[in-house]
C-alpha positions as CSV (number, residue, x, y, z in Angstrom):
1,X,120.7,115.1,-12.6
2,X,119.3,112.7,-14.9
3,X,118.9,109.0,-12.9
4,X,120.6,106.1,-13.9
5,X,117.4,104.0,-15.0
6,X,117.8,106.1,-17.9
7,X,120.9,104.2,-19.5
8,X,118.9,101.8,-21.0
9,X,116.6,103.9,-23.0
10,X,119.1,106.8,-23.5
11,X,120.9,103.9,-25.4
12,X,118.3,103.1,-27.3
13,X,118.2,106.5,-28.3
14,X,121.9,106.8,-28.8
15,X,121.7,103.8,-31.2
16,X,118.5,105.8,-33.4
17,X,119.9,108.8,-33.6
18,X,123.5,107.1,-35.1
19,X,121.2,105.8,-37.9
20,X,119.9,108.8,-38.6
21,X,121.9,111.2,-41.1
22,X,120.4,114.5,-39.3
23,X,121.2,113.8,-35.9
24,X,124.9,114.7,-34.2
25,X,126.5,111.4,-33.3
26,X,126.4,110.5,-29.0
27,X,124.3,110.4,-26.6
28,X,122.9,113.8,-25.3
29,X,121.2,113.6,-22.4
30,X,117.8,116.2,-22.2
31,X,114.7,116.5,-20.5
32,X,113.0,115.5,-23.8
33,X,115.1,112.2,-23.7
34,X,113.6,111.7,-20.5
35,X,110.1,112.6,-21.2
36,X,109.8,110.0,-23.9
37,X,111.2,107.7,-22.0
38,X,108.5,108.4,-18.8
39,X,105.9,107.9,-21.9
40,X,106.9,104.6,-22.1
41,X,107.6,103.4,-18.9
42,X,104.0,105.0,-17.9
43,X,102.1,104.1,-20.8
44,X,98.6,102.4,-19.6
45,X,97.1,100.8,-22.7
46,X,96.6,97.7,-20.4
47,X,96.5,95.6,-23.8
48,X,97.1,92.3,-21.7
49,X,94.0,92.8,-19.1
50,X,90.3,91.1,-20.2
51,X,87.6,94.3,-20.8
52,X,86.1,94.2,-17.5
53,X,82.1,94.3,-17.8
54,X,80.9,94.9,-13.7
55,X,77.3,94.3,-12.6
56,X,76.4,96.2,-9.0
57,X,72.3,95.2,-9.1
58,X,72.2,92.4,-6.3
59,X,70.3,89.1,-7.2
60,X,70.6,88.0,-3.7
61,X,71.8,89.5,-0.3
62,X,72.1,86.9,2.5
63,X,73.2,87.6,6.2
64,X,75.9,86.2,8.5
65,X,75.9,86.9,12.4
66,X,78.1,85.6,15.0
67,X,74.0,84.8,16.9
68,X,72.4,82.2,14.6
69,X,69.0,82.6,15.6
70,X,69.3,86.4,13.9
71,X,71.7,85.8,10.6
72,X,71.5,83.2,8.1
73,X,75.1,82.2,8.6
74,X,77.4,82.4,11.6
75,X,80.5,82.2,9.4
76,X,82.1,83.8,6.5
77,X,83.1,81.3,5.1
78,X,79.9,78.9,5.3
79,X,78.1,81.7,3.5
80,X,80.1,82.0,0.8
81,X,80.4,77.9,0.3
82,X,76.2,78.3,0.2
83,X,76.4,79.7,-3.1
84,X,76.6,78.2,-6.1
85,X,80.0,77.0,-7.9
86,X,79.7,79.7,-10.6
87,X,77.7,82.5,-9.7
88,X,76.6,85.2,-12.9
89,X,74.7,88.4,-10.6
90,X,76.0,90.5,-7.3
91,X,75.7,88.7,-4.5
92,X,75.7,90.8,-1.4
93,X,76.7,89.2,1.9
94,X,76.0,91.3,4.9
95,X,78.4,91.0,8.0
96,X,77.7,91.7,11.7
97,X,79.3,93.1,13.7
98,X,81.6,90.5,15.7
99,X,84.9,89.0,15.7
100,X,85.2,86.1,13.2
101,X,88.4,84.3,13.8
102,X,88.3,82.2,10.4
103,X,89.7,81.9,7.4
104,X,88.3,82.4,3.9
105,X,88.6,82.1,0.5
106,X,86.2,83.3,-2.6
107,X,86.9,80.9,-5.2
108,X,87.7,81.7,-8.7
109,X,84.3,80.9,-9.8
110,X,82.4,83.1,-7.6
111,X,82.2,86.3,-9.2
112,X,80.2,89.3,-8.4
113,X,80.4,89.1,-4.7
114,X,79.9,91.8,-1.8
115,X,81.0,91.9,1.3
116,X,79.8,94.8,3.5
117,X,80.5,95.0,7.4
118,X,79.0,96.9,10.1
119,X,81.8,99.2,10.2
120,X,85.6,98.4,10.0
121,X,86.1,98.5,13.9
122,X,83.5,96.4,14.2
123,X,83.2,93.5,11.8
124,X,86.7,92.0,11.9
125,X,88.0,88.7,10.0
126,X,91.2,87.4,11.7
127,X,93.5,84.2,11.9
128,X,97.3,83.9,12.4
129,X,98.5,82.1,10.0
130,X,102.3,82.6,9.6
131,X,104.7,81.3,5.9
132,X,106.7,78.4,8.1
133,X,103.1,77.1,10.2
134,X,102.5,74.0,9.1
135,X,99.5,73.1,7.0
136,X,97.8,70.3,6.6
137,X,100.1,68.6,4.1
138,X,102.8,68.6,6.3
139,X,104.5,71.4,4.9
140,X,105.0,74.7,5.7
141,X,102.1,77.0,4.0
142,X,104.5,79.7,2.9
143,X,103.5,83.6,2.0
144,X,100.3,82.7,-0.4
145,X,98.5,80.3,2.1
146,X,99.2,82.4,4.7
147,X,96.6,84.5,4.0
148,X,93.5,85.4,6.4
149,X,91.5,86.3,3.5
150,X,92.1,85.6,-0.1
151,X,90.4,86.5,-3.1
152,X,90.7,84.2,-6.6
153,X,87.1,86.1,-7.6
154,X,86.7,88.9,-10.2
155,X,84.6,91.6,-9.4
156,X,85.2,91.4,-5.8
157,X,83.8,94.7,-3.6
158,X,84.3,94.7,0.3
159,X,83.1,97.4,2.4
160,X,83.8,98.4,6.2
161,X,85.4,95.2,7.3
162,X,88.7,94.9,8.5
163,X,91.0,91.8,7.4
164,X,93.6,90.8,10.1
165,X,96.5,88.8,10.4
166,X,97.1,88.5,14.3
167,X,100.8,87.0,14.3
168,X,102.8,89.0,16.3
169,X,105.5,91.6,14.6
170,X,108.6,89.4,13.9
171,X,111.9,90.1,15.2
172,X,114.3,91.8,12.6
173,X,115.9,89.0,10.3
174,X,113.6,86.3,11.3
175,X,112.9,83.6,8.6
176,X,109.2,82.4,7.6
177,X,107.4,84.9,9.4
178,X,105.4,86.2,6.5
179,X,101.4,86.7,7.8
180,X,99.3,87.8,5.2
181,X,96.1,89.7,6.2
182,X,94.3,90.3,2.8
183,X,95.4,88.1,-0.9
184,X,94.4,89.5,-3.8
185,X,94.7,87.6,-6.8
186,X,91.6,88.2,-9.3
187,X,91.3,91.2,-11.5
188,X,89.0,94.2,-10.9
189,X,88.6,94.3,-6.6
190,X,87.6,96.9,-4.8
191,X,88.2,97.8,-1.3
192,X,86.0,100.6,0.4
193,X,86.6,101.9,4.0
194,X,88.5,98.5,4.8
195,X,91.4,97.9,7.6
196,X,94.2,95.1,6.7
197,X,95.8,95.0,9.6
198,X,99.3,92.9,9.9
199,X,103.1,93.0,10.0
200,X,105.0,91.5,7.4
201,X,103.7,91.3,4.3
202,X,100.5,92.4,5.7
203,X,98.6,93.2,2.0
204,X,99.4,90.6,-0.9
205,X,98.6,92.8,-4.0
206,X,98.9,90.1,-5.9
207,X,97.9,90.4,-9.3
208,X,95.2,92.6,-11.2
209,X,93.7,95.7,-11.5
210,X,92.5,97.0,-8.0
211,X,91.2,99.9,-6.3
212,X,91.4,101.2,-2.4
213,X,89.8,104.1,-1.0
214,X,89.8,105.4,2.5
215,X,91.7,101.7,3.8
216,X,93.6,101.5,6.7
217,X,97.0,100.2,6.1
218,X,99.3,98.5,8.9
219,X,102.5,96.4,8.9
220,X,106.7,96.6,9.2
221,X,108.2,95.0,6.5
222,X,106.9,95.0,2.8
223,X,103.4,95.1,4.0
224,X,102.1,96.1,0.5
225,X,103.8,93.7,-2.3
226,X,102.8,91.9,-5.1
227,X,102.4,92.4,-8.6
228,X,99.0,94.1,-9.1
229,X,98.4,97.5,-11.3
230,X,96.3,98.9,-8.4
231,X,95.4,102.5,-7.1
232,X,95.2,103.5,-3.2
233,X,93.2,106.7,-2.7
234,X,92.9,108.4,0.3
235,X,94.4,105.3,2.2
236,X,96.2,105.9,5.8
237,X,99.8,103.8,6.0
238,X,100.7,102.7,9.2
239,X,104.0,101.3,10.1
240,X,104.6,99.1,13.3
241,X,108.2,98.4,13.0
242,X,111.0,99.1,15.7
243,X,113.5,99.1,13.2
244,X,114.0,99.6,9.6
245,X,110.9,98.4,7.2
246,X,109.5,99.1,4.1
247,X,105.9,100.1,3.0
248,X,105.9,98.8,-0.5
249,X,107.7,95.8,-2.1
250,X,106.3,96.1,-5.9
251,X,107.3,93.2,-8.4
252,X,106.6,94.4,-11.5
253,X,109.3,92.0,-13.6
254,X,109.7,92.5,-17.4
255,X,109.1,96.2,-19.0
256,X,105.8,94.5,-20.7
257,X,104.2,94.1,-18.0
258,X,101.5,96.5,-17.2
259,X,101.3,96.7,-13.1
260,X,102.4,98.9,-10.5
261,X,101.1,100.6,-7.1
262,X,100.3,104.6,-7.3
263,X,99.4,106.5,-3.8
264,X,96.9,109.3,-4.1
265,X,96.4,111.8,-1.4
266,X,97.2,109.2,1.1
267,X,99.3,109.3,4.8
268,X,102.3,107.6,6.1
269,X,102.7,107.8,9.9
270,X,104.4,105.5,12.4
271,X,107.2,104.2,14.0
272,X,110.7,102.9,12.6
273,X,112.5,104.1,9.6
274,X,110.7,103.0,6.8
275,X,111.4,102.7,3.2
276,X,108.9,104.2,0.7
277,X,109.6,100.5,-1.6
278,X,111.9,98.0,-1.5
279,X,112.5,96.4,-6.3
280,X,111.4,92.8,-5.4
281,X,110.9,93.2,-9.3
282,X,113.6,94.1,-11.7
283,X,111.1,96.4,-13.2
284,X,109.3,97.6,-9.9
285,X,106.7,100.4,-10.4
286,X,105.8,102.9,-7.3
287,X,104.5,106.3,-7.4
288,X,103.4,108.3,-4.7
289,X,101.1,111.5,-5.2
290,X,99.4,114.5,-2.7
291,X,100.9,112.4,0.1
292,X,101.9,113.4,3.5
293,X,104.9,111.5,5.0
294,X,106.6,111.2,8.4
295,X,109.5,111.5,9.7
296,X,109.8,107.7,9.9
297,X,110.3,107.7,5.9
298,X,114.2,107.2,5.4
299,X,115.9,109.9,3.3
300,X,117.1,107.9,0.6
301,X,113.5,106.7,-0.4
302,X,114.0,103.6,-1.9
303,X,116.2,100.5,-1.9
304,X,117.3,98.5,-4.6
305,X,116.8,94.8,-3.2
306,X,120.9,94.8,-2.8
307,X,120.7,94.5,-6.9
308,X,122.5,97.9,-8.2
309,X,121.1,97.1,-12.1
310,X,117.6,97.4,-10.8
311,X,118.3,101.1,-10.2
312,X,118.1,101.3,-14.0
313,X,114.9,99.5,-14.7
314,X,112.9,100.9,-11.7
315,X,110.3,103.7,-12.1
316,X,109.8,105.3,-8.5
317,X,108.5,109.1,-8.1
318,X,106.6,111.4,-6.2
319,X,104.6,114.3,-6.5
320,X,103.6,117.2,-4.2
321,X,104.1,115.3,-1.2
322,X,104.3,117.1,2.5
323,X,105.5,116.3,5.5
324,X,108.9,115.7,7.3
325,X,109.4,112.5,5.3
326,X,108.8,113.9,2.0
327,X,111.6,116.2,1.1
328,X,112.9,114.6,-2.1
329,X,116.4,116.6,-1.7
330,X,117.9,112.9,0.0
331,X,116.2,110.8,-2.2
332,X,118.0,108.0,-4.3
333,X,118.8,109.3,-7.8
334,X,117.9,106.9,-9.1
335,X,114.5,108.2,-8.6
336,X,112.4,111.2,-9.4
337,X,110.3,114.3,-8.7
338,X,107.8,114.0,-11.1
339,X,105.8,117.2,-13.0
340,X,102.8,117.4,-13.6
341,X,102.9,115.4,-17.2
342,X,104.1,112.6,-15.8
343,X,102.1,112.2,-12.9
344,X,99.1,112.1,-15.0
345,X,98.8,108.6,-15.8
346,X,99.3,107.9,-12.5
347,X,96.7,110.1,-10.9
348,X,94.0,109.4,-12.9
349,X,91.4,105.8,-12.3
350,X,92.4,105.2,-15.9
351,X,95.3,104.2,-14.4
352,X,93.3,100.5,-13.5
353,X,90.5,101.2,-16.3
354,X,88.1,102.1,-13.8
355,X,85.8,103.5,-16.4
356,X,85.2,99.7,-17.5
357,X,84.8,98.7,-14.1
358,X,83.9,101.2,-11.4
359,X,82.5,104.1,-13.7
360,X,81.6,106.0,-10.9
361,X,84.7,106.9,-9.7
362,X,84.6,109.0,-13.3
């Protein structure tokens, strides 16, 4: 059965082919219908991202350990505010092991930056921060400034670390409990062996191109959302939730724009019944690949953010996935088992440029 986000474009078509004296008036609905229509909702010319130019040789590397007398810095934070405003080479910054309950930001400016831990269950960044705590305005910080970490900086790497948001799991309808672990908002990050480790909205993807391999994933509702074009390879998800939550909350907006998540060879596993993604975006882009899935993954799949028109504009597939959650014989129709043509884009690190940026992922 062909799914209903096909209207649009099968109208489109409809409207061609009555202009055309050699084609049969009506719409006909066919596989190569939907085929050119998967070419354009997957097309990755990213014409609207900067060409990313990366540098990886370190100009400086500087230390921070929770025991002064042995690091340069005993905070995150104060070594990152030693650097210069706008920094032009890698900077590495070396992490201890140790619990650093602080927040921290990497400014816009900062570019080039490194941050590599002593191991992910080791070297641990946390805070607490919740959307309705207070700030130091006197209003509430909301999603964004919720964040434990947050990144403004291109080229950002981070190795072995683990980002945590230490709020407690919210009870089910309750307002202003967003705790981000790990923002995102700069183009061309990286995340290497990393746990983010939250409950709602645990990972703000927020925009740009980004990559995560072998990251530890844990939260209940929505706990990987934003708007980023971003690739997660060989990533473990773990759901926390006691009831029903959702893994990904993608909000791509407008047909033009060039984002979306894609899940390669990953794992689901947890407790709850969780959604695969939940359209925060009219045009919300999910794709799932060589995944294995629990039971905890809902039949249907998917949900349409209580909008039935965004089941038209969606793009939501998998591809060879396993497990007891996988079986795509329940799923939404408004979403699809993909073949091997149209996975491709997906699949592949062209899919966030990483030839530009990571070239050795090639």
């Amino acid at each position: 059965m062909v799914p209903k986000l096909l209207l649009l474009f099968l109208l489109f078509e409809s409207s061609v082919s009555l202009s055309h004296p050699n084609v049969s008036n009506g719409v006909v609905v066919t596989e190569k219908a939907y085929l050119n229509w998967v070419k354009q909702m997957g097309s990755f010319k990213h014409s609207l991202f900067q060409k990313a130019v990366n540098k990886f040789k370190p100009c400086l590397t500087i230390k921070v350990n929770k025991v002064s007398r042995l690091g340069y810095f005993v905070s995150v934070q104060k070594a990152i505010d030693s650097l210069p405003v706008f920094t032009h080479c890698r900077v590495v910054i070396s992490i201890s092991a140790g619990i650093y309950r602080e927040k921290v930001e990497i400014p816009a400016s900062m570019a080039y930056i490194t941050l590599e831990g002593a191991g992910a269950d080791n070297t641990i960044i946390e805070w607490d921060d919740t959307a309705d705590r207070m700030g130091q305005s006197g209003r509430p910080l909301g999603t964004f400034a919720s964040a434990t970490f947050a990144v403004d900086a291109l080229y950002f790497i981070a190795k072995n670390i683990t980002f945590k948001n230490k709020a407690p799991s919210p009870p089910s309808g309750a307002l202003g409990k967003q705790a981000v672990a790990l923002r995102v908002s700069a183009d061309t990050a990286a995340f290497f062996g990393c746990k983010i480790i939250g409950a709602q909205d645990t990972l703000y993807d927020h925009k740009g191109r980004h990559y995560f391999k072998d990251c530890f994933i844990e939260g209940s509702v929505d706990f990987i959302f934003g708007n980023g074009l971003s690739l997660y390879k060989d990533c473990h998800l773990h759901a926390i939730t006691s009831s029903y939550g959702a893994l990904t909350a993608q909000k791509r907006q407008s047909l033009l724009e060039e984002t979306g998540f894609s899940f390669v060879n990953c794992k689901v596993t947890g407790s709850g019944a969780l959604y695969l993604g939940r359209a925060w975006g009219t045009f919300s882009r999910v794709v799932f690949a060589y995944t294995y899935m629990d039971k905890i993954i809902t039949p249907r799949g998917w949900y349409d953010w209580g909008d039935k028109n965004r089941e038209m504009t969606v793009f939501y597939g998998q591809y060879k996935c396993w497990g007891a959650g996988a079986d795509f014989g329940g799923r939404v129709s408004w979403s699809r088992e993909l073949t091997a043509e149209e996975v491709e884009p997906f699949i592949s690190p062209s899919f966030i440029d990483a030839n530009e940026w990571l070239p050795n992922l090639q």
